[in-house]
N, C-alpha and C positions, 0 to 999 in steps of 0.2 A: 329698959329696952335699948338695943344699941342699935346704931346706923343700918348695916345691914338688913336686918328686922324691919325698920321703916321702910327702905329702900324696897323690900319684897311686897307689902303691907299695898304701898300707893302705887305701884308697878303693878299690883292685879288688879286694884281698882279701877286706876285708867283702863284695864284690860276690859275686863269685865262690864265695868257702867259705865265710858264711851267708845267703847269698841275700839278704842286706838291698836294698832298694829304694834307688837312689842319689838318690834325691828328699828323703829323711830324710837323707841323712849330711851334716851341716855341723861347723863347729868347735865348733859348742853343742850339739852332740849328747851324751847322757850315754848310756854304756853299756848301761844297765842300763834304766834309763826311756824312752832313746827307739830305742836299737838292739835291744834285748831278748837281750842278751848276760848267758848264764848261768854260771855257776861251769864248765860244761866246757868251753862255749867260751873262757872264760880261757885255759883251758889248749890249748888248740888255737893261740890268739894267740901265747901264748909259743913256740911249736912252729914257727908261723909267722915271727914276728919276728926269731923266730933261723935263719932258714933262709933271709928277705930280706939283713937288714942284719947276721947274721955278728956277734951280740952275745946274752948271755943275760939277758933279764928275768924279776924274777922276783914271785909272787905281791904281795908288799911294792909292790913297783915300781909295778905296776898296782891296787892299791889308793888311791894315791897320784894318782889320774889317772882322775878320775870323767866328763871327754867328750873328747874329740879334739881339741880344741886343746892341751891336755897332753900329751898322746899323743905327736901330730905334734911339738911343742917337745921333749920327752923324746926320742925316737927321732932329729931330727935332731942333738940335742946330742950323743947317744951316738955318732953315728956320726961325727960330728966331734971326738969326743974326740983 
């Protein structure tokens, strides 16, 4: 799966299961400051990411990866592992 692919993949999910406005989402987007993702929706993402790409991330992981350019790099790597 390549970049792109991911990048569409977690771009509709924000969409779709926190209603985020796709106006804000870029790769400079930070979680927390400009998506307004809270500690449960953390856990919703993990829930999610492993239901897309068939891998478990985990709290650490997504710590680690404060906007979406990480993210989308982190997820494509894994799925390329």
């Amino acid at each position: 799966m390549n970049r792109t692919e991911v990048v569409e993949i977690v771009n509709q999910f924000l969409i779709e299961e926190f209603e985020i406005d796709p106006a804000v989402i870029s790769e400079d987007a930070q979680f927390i400051d400009d998506l307004d993702i809270d500690s449960l929706d953390f856990v919703d993402i993990v829930v999610i990411v492993e239901k897309h790409f068939k891998f478990k991330l985990t709290a650490e992981d997504l710590s680690k990866m404060p906007d979406l350019r990480r993210f989308y790099d982190f997820i494509t790597a894994k799925v390329n592992a």
